[in-house]
PDB file as gemmi writes it, atoms N, CA and C in Angstrom:
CRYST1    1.000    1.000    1.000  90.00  90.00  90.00 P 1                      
ATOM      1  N   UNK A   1      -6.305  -1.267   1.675  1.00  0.00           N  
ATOM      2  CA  UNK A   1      -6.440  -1.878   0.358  1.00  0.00           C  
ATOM      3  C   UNK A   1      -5.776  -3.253   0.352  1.00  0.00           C  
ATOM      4  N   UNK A   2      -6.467  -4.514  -0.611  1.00  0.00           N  
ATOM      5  CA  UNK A   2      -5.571  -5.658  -0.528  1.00  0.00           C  
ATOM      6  C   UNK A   2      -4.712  -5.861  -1.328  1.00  0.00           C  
ATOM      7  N   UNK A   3      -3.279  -5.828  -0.767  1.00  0.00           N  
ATOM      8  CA  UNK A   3      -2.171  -5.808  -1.430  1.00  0.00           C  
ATOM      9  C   UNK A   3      -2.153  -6.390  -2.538  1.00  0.00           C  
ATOM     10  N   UNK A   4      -2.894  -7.891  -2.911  1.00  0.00           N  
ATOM     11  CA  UNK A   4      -2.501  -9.019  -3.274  1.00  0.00           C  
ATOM     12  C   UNK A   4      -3.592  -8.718  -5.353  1.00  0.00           C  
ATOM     13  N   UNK A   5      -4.509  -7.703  -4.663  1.00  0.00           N  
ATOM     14  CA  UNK A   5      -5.246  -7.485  -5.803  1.00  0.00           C  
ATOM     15  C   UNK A   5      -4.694  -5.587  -5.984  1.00  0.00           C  
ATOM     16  N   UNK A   6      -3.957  -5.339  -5.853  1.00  0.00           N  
ATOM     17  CA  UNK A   6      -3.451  -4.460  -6.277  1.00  0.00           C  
ATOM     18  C   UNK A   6      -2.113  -5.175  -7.055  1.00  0.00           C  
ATOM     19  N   UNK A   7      -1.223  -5.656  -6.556  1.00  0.00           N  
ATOM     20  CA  UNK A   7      -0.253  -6.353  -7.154  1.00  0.00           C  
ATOM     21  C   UNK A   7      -0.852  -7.150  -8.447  1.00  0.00           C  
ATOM     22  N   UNK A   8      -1.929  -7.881  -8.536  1.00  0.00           N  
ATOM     23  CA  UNK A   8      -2.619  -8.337  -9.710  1.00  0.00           C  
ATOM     24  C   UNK A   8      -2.762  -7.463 -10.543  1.00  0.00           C  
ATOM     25  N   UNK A   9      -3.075  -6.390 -10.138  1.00  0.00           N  
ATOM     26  CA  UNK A   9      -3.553  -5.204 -11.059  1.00  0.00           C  
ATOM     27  C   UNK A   9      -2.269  -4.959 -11.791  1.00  0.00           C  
ATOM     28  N   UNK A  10      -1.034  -5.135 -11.177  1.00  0.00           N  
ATOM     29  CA  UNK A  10       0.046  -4.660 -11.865  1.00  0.00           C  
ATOM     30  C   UNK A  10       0.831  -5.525 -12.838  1.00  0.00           C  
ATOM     31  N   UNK A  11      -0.154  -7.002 -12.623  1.00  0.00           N  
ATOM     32  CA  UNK A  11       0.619  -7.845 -13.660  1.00  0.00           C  
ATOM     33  C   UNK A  11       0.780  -8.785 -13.062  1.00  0.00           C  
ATOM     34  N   UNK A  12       1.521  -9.233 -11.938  1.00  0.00           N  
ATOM     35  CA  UNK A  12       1.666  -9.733 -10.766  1.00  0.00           C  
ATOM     36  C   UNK A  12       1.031 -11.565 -10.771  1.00  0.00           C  
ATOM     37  N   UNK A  13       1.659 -12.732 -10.510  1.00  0.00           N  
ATOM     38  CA  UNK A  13       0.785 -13.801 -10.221  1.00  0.00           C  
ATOM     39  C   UNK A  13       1.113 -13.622  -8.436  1.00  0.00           C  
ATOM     40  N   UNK A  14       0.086 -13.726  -7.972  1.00  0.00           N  
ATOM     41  CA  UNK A  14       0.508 -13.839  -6.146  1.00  0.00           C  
ATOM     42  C   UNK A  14      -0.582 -15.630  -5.574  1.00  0.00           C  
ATOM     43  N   UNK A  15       0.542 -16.280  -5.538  1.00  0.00           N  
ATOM     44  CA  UNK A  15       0.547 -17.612  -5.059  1.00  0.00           C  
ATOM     45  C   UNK A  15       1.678 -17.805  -3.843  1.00  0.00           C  
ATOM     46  N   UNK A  16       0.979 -18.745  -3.054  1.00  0.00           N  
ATOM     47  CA  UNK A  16       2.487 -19.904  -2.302  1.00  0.00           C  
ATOM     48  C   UNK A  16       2.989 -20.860  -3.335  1.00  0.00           C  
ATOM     49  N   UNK A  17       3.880 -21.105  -2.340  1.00  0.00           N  
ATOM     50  CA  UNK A  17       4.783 -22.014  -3.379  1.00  0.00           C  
ATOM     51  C   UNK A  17       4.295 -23.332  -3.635  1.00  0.00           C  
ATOM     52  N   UNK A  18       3.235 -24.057  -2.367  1.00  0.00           N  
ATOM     53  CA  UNK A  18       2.463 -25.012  -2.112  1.00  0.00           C  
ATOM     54  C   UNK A  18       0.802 -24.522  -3.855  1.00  0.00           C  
ATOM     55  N   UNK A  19       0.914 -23.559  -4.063  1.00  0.00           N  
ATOM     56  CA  UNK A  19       0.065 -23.163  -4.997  1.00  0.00           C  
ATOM     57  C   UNK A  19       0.590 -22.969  -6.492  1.00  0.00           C  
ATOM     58  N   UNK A  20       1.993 -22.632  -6.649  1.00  0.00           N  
ATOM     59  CA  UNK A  20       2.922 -22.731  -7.398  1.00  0.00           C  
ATOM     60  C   UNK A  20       3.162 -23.979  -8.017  1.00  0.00           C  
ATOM     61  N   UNK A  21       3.627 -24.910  -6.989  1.00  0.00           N  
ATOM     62  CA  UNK A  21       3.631 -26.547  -7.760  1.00  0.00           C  
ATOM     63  C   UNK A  21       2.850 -27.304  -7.942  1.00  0.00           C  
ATOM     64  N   UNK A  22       1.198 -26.702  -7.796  1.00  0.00           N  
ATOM     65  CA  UNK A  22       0.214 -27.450  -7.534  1.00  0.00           C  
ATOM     66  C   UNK A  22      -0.402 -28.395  -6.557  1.00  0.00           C  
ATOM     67  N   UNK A  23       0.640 -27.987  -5.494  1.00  0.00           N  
ATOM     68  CA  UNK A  23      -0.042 -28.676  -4.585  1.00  0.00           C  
ATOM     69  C   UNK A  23      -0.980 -28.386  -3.607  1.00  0.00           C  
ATOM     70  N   UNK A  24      -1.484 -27.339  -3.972  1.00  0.00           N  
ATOM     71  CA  UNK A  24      -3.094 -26.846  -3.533  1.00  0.00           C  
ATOM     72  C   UNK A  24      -3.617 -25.912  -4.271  1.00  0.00           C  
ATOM     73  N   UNK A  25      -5.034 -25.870  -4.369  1.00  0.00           N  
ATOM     74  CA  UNK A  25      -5.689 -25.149  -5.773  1.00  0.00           C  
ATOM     75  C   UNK A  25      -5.524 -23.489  -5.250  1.00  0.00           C  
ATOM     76  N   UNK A  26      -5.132 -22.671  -6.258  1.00  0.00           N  
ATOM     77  CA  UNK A  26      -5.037 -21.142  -6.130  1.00  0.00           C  
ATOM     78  C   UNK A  26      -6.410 -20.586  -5.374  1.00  0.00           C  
ATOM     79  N   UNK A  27      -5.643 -19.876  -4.498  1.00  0.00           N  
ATOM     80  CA  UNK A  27      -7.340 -19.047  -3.993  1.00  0.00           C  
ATOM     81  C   UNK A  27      -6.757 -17.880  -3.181  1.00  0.00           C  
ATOM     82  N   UNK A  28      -8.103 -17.051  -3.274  1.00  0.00           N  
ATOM     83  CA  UNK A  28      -7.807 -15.539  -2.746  1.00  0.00           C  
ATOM     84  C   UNK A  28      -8.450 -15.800  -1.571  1.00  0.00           C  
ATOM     85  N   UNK A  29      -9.346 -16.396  -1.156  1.00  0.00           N  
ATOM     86  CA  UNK A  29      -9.996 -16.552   0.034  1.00  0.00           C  
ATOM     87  C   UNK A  29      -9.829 -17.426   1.286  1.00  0.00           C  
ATOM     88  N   UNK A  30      -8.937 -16.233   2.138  1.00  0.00           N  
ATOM     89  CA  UNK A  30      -7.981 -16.512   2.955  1.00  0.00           C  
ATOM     90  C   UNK A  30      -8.741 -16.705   4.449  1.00  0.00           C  
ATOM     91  N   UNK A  31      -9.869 -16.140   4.006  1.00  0.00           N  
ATOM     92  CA  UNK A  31     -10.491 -16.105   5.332  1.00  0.00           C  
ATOM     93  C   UNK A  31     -10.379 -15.200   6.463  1.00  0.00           C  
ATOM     94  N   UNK A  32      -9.094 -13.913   6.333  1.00  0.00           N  
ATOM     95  CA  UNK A  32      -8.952 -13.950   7.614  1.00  0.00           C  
ATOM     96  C   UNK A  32      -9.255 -12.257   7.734  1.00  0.00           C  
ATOM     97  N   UNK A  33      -8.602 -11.288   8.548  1.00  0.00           N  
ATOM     98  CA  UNK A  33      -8.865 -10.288   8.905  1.00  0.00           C  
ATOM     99  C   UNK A  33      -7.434  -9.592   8.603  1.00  0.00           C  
ATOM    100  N   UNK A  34      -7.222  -8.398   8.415  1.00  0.00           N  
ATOM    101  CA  UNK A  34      -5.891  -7.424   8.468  1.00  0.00           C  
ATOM    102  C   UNK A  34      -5.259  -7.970   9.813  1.00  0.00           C  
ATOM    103  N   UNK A  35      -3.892  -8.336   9.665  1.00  0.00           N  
ATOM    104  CA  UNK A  35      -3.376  -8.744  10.784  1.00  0.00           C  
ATOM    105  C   UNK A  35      -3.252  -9.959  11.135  1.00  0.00           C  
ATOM    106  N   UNK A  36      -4.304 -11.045  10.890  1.00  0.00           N  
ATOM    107  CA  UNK A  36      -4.231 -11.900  10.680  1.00  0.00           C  
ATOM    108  C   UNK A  36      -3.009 -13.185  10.178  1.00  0.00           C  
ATOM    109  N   UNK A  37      -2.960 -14.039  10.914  1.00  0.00           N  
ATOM    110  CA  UNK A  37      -1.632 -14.884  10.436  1.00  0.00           C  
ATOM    111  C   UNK A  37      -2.217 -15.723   9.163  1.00  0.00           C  
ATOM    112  N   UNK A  38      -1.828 -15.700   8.017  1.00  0.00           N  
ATOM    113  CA  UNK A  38      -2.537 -16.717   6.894  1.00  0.00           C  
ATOM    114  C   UNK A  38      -1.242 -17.485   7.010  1.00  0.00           C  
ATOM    115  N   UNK A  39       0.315 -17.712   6.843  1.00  0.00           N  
ATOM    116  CA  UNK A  39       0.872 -18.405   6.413  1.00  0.00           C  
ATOM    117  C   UNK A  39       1.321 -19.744   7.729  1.00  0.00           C  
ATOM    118  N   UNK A  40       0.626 -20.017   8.020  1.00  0.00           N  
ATOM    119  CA  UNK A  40       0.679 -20.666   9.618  1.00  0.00           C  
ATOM    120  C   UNK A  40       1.698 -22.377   9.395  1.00  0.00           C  
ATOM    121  N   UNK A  41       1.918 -22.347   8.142  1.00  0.00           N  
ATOM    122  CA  UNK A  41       2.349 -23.636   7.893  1.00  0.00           C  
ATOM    123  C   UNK A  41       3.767 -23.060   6.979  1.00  0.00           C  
ATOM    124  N   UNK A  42       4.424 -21.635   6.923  1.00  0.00           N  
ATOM    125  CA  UNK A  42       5.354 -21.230   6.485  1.00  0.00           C  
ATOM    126  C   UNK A  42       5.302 -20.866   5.185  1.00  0.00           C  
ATOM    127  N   UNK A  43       4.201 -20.561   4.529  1.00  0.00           N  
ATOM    128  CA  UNK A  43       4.021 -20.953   3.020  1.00  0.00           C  
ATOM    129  C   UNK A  43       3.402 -19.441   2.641  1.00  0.00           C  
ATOM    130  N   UNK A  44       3.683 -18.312   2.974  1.00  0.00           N  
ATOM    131  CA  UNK A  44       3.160 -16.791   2.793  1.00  0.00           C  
ATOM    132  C   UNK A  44       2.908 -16.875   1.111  1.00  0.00           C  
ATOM    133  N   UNK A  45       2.011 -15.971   0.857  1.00  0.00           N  
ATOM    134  CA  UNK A  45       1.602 -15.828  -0.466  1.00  0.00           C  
ATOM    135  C   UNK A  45       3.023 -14.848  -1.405  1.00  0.00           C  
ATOM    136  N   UNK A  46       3.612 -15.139  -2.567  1.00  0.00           N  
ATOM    137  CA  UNK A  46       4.737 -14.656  -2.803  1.00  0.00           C  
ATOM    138  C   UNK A  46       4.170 -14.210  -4.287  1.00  0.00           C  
ATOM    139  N   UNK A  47       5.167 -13.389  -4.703  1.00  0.00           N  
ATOM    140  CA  UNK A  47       4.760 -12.371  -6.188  1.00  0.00           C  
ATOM    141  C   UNK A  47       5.437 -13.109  -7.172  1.00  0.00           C  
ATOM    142  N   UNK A  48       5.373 -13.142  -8.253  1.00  0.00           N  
ATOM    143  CA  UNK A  48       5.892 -13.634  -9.315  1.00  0.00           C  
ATOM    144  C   UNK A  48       5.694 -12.950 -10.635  1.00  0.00           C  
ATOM    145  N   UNK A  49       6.263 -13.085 -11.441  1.00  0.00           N  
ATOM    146  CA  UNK A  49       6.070 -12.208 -12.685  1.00  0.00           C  
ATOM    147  C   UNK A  49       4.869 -12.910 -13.547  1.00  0.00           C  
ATOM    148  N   UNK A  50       4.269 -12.659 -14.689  1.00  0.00           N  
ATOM    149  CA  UNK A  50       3.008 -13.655 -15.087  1.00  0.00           C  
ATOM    150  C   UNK A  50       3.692 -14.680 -15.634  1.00  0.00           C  
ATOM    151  N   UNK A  51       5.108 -14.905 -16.253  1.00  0.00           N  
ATOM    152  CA  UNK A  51       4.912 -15.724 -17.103  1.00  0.00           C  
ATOM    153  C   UNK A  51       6.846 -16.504 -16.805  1.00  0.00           C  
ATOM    154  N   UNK A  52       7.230 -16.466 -15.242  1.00  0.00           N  
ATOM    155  CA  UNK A  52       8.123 -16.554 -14.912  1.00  0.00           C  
ATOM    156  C   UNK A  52       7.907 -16.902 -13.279  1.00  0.00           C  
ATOM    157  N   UNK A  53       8.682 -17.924 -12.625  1.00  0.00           N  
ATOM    158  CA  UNK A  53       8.967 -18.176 -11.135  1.00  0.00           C  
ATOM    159  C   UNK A  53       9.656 -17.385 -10.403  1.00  0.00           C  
ATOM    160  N   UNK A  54       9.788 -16.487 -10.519  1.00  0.00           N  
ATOM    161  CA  UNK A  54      10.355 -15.045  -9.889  1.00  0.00           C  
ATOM    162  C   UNK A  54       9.790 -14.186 -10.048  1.00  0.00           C  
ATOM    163  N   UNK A  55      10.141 -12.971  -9.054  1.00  0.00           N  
ATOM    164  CA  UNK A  55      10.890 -12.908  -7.896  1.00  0.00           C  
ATOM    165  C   UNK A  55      10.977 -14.011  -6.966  1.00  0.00           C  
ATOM    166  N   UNK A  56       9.439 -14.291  -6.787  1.00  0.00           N  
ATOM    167  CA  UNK A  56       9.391 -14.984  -5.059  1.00  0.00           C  
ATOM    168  C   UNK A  56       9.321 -14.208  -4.388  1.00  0.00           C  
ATOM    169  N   UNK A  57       9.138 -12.866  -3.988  1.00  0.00           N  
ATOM    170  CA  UNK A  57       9.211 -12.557  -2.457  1.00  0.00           C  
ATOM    171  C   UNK A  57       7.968 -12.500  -2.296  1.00  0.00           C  
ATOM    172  N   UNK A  58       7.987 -12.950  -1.036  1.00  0.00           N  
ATOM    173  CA  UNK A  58       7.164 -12.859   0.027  1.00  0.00           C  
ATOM    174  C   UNK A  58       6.675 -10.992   1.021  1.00  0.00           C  
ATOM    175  N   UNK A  59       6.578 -10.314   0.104  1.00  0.00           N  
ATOM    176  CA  UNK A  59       6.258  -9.618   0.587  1.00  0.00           C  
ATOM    177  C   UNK A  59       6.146  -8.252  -0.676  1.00  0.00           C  
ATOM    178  N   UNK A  60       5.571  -7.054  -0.244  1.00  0.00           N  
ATOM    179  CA  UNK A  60       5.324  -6.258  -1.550  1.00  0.00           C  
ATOM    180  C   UNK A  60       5.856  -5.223  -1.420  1.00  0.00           C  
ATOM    181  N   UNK A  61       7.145  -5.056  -0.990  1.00  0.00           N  
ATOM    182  CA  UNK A  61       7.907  -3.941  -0.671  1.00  0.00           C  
ATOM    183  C   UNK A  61       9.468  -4.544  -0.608  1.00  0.00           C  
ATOM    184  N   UNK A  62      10.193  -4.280  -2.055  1.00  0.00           N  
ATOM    185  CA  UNK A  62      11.691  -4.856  -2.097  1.00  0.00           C  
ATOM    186  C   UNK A  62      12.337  -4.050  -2.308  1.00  0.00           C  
ATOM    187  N   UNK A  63      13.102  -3.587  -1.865  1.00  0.00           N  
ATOM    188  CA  UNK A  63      14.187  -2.305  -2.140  1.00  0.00           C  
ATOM    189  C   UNK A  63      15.534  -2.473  -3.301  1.00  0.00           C  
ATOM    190  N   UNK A  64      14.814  -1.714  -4.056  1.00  0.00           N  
ATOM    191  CA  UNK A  64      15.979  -1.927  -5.324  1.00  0.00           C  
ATOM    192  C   UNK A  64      15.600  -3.268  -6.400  1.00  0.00           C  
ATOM    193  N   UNK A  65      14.719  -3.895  -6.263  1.00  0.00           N  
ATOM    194  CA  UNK A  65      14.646  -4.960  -6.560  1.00  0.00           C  
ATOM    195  C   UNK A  65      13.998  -4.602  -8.271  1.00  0.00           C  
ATOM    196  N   UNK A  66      14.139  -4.268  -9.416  1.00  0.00           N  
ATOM    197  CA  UNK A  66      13.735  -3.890 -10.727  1.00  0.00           C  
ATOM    198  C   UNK A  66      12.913  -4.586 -10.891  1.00  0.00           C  
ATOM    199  N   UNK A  67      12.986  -6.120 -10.996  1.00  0.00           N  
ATOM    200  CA  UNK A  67      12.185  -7.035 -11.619  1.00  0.00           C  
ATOM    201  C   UNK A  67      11.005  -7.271 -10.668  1.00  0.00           C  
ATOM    202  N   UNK A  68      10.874  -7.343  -9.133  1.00  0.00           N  
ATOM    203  CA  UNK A  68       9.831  -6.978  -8.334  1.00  0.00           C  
ATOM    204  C   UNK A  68       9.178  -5.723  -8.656  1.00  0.00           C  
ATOM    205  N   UNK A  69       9.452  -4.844  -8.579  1.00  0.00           N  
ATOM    206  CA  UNK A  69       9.007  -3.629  -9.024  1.00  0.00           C  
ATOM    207  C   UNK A  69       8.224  -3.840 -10.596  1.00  0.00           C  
ATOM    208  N   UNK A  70       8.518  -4.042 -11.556  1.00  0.00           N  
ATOM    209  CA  UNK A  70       7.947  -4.082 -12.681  1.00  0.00           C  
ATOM    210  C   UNK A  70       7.053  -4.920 -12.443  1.00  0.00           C  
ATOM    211  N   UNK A  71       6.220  -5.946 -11.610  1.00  0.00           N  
ATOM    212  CA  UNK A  71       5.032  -6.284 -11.305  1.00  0.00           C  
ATOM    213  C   UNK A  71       4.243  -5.415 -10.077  1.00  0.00           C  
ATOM    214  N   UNK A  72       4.608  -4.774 -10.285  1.00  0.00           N  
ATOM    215  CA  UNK A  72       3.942  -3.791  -8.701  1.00  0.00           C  
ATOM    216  C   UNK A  72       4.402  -3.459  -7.382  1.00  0.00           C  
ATOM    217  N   UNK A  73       5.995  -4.627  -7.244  1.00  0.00           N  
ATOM    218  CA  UNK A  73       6.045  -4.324  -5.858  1.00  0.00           C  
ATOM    219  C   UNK A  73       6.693  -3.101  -5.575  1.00  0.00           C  
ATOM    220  N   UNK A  74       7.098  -2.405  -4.210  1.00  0.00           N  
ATOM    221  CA  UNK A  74       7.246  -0.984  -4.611  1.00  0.00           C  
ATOM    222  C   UNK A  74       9.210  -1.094  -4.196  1.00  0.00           C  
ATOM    223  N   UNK A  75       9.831  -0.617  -5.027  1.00  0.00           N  
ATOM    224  CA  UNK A  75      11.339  -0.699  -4.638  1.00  0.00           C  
ATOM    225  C   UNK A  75      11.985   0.538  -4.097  1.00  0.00           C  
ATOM    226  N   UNK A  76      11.024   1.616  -3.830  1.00  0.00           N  
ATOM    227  CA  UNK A  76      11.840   2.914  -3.351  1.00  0.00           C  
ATOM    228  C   UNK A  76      11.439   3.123  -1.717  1.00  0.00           C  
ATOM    229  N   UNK A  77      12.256   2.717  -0.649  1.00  0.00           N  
ATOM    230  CA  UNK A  77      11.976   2.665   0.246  1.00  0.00           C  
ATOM    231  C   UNK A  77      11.445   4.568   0.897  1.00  0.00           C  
ATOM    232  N   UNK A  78      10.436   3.995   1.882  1.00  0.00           N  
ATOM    233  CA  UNK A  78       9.966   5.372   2.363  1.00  0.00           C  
ATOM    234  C   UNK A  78      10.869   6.011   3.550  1.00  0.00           C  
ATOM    235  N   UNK A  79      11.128   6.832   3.694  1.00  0.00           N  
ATOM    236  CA  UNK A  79      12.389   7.403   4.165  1.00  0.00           C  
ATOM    237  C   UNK A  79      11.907   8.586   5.389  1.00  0.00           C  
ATOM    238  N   UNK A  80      11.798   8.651   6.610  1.00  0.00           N  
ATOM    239  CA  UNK A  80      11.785   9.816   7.508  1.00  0.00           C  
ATOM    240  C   UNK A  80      12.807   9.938   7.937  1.00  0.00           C  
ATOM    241  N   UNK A  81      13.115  11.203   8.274  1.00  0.00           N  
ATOM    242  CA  UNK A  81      14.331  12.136   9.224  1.00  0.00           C  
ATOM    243  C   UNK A  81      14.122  12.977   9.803  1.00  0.00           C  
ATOM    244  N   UNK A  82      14.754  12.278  11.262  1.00  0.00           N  
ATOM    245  CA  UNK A  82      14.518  13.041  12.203  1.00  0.00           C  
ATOM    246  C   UNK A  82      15.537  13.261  12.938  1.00  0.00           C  
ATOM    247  N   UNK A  83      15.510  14.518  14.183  1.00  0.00           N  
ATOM    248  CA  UNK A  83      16.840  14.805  14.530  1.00  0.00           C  
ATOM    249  C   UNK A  83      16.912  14.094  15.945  1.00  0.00           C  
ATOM    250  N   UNK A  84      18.409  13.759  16.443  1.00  0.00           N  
ATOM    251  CA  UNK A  84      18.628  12.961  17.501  1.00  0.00           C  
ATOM    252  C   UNK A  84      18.736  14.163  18.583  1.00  0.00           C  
ATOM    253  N   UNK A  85      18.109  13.990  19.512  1.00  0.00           N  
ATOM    254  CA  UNK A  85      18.437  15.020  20.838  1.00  0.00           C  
ATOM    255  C   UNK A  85      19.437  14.534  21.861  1.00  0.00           C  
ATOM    256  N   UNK A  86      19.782  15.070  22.561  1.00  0.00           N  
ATOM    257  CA  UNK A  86      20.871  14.794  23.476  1.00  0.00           C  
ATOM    258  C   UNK A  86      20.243  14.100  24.561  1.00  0.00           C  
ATOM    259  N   UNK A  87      19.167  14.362  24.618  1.00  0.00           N  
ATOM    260  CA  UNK A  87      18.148  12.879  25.677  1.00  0.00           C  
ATOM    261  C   UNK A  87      17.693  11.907  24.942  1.00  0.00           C  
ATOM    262  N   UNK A  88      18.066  11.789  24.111  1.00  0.00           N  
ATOM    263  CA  UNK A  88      17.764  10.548  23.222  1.00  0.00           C  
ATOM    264  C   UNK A  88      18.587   9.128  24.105  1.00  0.00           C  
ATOM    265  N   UNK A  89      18.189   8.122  24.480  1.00  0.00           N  
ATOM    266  CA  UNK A  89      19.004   7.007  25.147  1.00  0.00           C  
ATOM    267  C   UNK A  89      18.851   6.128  23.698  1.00  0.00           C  
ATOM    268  N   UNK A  90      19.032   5.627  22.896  1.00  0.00           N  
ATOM    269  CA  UNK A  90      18.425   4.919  21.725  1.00  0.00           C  
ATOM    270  C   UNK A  90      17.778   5.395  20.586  1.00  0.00           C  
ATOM    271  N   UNK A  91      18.400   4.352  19.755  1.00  0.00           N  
ATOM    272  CA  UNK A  91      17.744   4.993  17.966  1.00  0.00           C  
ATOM    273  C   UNK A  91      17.915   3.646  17.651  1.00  0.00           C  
ATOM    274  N   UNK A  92      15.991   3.131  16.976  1.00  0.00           N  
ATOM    275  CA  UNK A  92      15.884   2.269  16.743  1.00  0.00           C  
ATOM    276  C   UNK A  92      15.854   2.156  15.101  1.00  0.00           C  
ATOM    277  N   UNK A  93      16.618   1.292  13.816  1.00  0.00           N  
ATOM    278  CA  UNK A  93      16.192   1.376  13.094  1.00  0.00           C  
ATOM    279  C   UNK A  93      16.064   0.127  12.650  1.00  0.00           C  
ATOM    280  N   UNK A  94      14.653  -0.215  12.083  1.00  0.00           N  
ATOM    281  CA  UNK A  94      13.905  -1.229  11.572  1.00  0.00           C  
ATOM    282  C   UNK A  94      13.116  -1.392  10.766  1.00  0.00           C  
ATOM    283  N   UNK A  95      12.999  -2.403  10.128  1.00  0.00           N  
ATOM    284  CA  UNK A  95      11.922  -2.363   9.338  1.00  0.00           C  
ATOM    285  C   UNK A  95      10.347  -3.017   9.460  1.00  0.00           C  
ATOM    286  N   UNK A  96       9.496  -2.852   8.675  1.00  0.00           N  
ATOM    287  CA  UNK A  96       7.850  -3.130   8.425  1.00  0.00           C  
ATOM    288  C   UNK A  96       8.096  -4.933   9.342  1.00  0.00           C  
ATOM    289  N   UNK A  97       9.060  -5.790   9.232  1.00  0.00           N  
ATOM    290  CA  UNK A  97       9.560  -7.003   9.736  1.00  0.00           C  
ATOM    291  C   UNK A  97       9.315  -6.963  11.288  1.00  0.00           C  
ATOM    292  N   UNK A  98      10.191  -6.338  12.004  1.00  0.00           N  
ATOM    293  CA  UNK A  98       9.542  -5.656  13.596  1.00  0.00           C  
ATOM    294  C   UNK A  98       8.462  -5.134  13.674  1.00  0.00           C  
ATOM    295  N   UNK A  99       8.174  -4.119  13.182  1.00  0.00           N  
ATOM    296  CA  UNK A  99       6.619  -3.435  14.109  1.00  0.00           C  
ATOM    297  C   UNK A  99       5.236  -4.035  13.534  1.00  0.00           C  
ATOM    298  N   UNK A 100       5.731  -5.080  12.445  1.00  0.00           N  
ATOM    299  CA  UNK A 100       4.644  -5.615  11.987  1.00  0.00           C  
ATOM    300  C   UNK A 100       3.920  -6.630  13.502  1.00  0.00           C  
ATOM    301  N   UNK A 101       5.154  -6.998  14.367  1.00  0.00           N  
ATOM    302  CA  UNK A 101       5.480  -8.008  15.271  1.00  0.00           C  
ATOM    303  C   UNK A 101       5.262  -7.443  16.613  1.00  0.00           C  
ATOM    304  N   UNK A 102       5.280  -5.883  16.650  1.00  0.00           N  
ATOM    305  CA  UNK A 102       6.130  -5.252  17.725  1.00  0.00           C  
ATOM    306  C   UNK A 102       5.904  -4.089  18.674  1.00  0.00           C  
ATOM    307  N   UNK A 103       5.462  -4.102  19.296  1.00  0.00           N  
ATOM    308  CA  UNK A 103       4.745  -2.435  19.650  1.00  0.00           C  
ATOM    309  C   UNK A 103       6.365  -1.896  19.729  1.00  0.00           C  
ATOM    310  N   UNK A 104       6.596  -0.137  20.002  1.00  0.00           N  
ATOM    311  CA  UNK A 104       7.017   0.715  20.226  1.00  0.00           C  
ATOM    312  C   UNK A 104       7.377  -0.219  21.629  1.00  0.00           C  
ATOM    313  N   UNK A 105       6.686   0.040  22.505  1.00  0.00           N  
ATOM    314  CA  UNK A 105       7.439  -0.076  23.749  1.00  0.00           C  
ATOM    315  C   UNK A 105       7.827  -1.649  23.832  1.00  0.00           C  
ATOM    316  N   UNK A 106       7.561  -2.831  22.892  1.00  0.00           N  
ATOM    317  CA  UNK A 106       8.038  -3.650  23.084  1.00  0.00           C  
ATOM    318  C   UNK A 106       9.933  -3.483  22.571  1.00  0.00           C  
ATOM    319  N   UNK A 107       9.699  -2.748  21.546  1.00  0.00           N  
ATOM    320  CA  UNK A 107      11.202  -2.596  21.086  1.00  0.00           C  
ATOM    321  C   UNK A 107      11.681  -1.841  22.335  1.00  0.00           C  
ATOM    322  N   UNK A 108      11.201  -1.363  22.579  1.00  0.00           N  
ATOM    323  CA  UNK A 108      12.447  -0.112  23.574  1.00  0.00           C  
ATOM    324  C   UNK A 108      12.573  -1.171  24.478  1.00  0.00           C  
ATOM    325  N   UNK A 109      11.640  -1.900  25.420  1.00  0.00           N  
ATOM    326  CA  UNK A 109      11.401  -2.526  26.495  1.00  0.00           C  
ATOM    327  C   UNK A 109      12.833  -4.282  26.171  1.00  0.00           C  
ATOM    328  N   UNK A 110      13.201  -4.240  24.959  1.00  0.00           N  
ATOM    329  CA  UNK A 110      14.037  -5.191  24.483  1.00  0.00           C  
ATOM    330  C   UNK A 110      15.079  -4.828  24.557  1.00  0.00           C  
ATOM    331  N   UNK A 111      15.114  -3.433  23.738  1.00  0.00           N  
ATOM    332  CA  UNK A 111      16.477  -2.602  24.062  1.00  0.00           C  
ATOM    333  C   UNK A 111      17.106  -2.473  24.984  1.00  0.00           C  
ATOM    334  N   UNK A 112      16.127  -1.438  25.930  1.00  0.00           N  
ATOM    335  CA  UNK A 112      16.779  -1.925  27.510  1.00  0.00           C  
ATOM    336  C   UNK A 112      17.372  -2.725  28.233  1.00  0.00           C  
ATOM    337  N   UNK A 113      16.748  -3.817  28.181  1.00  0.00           N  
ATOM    338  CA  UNK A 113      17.090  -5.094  28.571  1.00  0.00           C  
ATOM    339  C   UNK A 113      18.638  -5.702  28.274  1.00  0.00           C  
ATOM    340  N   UNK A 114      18.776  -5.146  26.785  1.00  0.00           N  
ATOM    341  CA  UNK A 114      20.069  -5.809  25.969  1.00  0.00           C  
ATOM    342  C   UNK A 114      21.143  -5.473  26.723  1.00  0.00           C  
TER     343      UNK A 114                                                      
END                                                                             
């Protein structure tokens, strides 16, 4: 689903900041594919309330964040637990920030290394 029209749905303005001050006309048509890099010039599409310059984040998942949340973004982080075994060499914990970036074995393959 696209984040950016679900977040609309919730109230939500989702612009860059380059779209924010007017210095390029608002648009949803990004062109690109899931995965895809759109912000290539540093300028990621960010949430805002309708009738206010905040939050700003850049992304649709803030933890704890009330006033993000009351436009859609989601503030209750998703939570697994699992148990550590005694062959466990490593416990990685990270967020959507890494594996968005990252395979599995690239993290371990870093770890190691460290």
């Amino acid at each position: 689903a696209d984040e950016r029209a679900r977040l609309r749905e919730a109230g939500a303005r989702v612009l860059t900041i380059d779209q924010l001050t007017g210095r390029a006309p608002p648009t949803d048509d990004y062109l690109c594919e899931l995965g895809d890099e759109i912000d290539e010039k540093g300028d990621p599409p960010r949430v805002f309330l309708p009738d206010d310059d905040t939050p700003g984040t850049a992304f649709s998942r803030s933890l704890g964040d009330a006033v993000a949340e009351s436009v859609g973004c989601v503030a209750t982080p998703e939570i697994d637990e699992i148990s550590v075994k005694e062959d466990d060499a490593v416990v990685v914990v990270a967020s959507d920030g890494v594996w968005e970036f990252m395979t599995n074995q690239q993290v371990i393959d870093m770890v190691v290394e460290a």
